[in-house]
Structures are given as structure tokens and as C-alpha cells.
C-alpha positions as CSV (number, residue, x, y, z in Angstrom):
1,X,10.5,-39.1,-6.1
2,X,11.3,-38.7,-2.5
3,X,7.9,-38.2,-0.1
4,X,9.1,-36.6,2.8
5,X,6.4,-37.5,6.0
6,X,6.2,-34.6,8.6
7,X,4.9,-37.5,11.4
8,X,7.2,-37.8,14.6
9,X,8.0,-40.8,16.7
10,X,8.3,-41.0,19.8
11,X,12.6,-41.0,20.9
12,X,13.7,-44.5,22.1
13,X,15.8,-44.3,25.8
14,X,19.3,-44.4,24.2
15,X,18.5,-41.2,21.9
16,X,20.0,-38.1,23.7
17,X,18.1,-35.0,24.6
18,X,18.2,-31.8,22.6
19,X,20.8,-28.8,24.4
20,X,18.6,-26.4,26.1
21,X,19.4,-22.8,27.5
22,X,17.7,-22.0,30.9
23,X,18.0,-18.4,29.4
24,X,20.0,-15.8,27.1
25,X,21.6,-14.0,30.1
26,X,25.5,-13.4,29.1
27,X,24.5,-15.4,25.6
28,X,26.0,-14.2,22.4
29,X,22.9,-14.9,20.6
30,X,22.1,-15.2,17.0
31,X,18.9,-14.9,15.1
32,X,18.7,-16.1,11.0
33,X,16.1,-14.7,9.4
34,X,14.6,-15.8,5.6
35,X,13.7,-12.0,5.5
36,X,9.9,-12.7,5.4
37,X,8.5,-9.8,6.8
38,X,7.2,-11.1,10.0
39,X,10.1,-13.1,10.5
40,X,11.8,-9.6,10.0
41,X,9.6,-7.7,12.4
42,X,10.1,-10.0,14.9
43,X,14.1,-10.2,14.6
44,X,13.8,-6.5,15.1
45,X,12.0,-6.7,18.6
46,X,14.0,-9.8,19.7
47,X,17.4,-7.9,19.1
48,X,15.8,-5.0,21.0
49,X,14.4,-7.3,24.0
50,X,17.4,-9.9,23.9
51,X,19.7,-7.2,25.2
52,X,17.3,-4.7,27.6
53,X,15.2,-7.3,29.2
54,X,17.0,-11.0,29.0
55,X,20.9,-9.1,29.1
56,X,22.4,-11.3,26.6
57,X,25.9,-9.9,25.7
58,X,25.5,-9.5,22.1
59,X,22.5,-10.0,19.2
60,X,23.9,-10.8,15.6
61,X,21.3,-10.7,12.5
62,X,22.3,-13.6,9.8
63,X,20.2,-13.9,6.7
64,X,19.2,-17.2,5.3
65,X,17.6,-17.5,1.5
66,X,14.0,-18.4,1.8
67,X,14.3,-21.5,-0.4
68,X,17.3,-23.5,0.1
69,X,20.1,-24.0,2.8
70,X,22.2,-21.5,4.8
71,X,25.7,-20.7,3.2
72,X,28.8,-22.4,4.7
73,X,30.0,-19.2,5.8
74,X,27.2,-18.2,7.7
75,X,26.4,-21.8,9.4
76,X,30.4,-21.8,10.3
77,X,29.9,-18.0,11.7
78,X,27.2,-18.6,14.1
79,X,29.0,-21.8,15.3
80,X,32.5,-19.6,15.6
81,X,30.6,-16.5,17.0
82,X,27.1,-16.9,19.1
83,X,26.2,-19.2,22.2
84,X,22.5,-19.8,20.9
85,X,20.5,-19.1,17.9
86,X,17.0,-18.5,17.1
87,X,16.2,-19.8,13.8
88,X,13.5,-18.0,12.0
89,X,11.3,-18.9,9.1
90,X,8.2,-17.0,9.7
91,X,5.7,-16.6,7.0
């Protein structure tokens, strides 16, 4: 059996930081969804808002199975295809 513990620590100086986006403006931007429903309301109003508000180019919708990892296919298309993604498992 393999316990998995959810407690961070803290990075040490040589660890590098996380890419960040100031913001989504000219972004190809991606969102996966699990297809929970709130997860699915809220892709809805972020591909709406991505575009109108924060001008990001394009919005793409990828689905990812609630239990288990993406496919392949889709990790390699938002790699290949997007500038950012938002990575959505809400429940």
C-alpha cells in the first residue's frame, strides 16, 4: 500500500519557480474539464469571459475522465495547440 500525504514543504533556493501568465490577453487558452457539473458551468462562463473581457485569441474545451489520467492525445494537444490552460476538477 502506497499512503500518499497531501502536506507541502516549503521549496529549497535551487528549486525553480512555477511559469506564470501576467494575463490571457492574445493566449490560446485551454480549459480540461472532468465534466462535473460545476466544473462544466464554469468552463462555460470562462470560455465566454476568456474572449470578451481578458481578449485571449482562442478558448478550446478538452475533457478529462473523472477518475484517472488525461489521454496522450489530449495532453499532447494542449501542449501542440494552447499557450495556457486552466485545469478543472470541480466537484
Amino acid at each position: 500500500m502506497k499512503i500518499l500525504n497531501p502536506v507541502g514543504a516549503p521549496r529549497t533556493s535551487g528549486e525553480r519557480a512555477l511559469l506564470t501568465v501576467s494575463g490571457i490577453a492574445g493566449l490560446r487558452l485551454a480549459i480540461l474539464t472532468n465534466h462535473w457539473k460545476s466544473m462544466d458551468r464554469m468552463a462555460r462562463r470562462m470560455i465566454a469571459r476568456a474572449s470578451e473581457r481578458y481578449a485571449a485569441v482562442g478558448v478550446e474545451l478538452y475533457d478529462i475522465p473523472i477518475n484517472g489520467p488525461m489521454a496522450e492525445a489530449v495532453e499532447h494537444g494542449v501542449l501542440q495547440d494552447c499557450d495556457a490552460a486552466i485545469v478543472g476538477l470541480a466537484n
